[in-house]
Structures are given as structure tokens and as C-alpha cells.
NUFINU-169426 format. One record per residue (C-alpha): residue in one letter; y, z, x. Coordinates in steps of 0.05 Angstrom, whole numbers, padded with zeros to 5 digits, always signed. Layout:
<recs>
AYZX
...
</recs>
This chain:
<recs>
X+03803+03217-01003
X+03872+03253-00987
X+03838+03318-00983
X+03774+03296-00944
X+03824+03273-00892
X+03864+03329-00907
X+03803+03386-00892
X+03786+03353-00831
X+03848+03358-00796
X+03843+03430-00817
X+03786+03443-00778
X+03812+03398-00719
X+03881+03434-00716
X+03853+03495-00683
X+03810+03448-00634
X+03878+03404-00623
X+03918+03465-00608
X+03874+03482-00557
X+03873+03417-00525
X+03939+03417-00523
X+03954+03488-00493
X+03902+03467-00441
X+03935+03402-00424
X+04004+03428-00425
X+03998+03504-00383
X+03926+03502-00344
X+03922+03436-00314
X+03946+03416-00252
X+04016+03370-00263
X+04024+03324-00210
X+04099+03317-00227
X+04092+03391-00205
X+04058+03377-00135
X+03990+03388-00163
X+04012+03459-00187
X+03998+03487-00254
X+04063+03513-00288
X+04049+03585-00282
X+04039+03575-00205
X+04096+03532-00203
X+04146+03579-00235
X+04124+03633-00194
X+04132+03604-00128
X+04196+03586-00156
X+04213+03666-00165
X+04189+03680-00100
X+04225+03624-00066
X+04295+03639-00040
X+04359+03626-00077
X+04404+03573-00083
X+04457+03574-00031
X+04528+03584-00050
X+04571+03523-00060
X+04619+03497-00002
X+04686+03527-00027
X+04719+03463+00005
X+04679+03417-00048
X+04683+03463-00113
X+04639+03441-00169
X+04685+03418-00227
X+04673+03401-00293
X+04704+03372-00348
X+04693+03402-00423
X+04738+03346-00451
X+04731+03273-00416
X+04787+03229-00409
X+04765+03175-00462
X+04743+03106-00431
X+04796+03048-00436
X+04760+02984-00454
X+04776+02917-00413
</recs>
């Protein structure tokens, strides 16, 4: 039985994989706006850049936290 099951999801996995690719990169996502992610990311590139950060609120960040005292 193991390799019945086994040889058909051989000859699914190429079907899969193309499901897949479709469903992940050719669809419209609606987290997206209704964009696919290729037309997404490139009205990202052509979008213009962040602006820089207010130099009286500087972004800081901590590699090491101060470890949390328990009450």
C-alpha cells in the first residue's frame, strides 16, 4: 500500500507545485490591495522613498534589554 500511496503523490507533486506557485505569485492577494506580488513589489520600486527620520526623535535600539524584574 505504502508505495501505491507513495507513486501517487509522485505524480501529484508536479501538479501541487503548480498550484501552489499559482496561488502564491499570480493571484491577486487582497492583503496586497488586490495586487499580485510582482505588481505589488514593483509599485513599491517605483514609489518614492522613505523619508528621513526627525533627528529630534532618533530611532534607538537596544541589542541587550534590561531584563524584566518580576512583581
Amino acid at each position: 500500500m505504502s508505495r501505491t500511496f507513495s507513486a501517487i503523490n509522485n505524480q501529484r507533486r508536479p501538479l501541487l507545485g503548480n498550484f501552489w506557485s499559482s496561488y502564491n505569485h499570480i493571484r491577486p492577494h487582497s492583503s496586497l490591495g488586490g495586487l499580485t506580488p510582482a505588481e505589488f513589489a514593483a509599485q513599491k520600486k517605483s514609489s518614492t522613498p522613505m523619508a528621513p527620520l526627525d533627528p529630534a526623535h532618533p530611532f534607538t535600539c537596544s541589542l541587550n534589554p534590561k531584563p524584566r524584574t518580576s512583581t
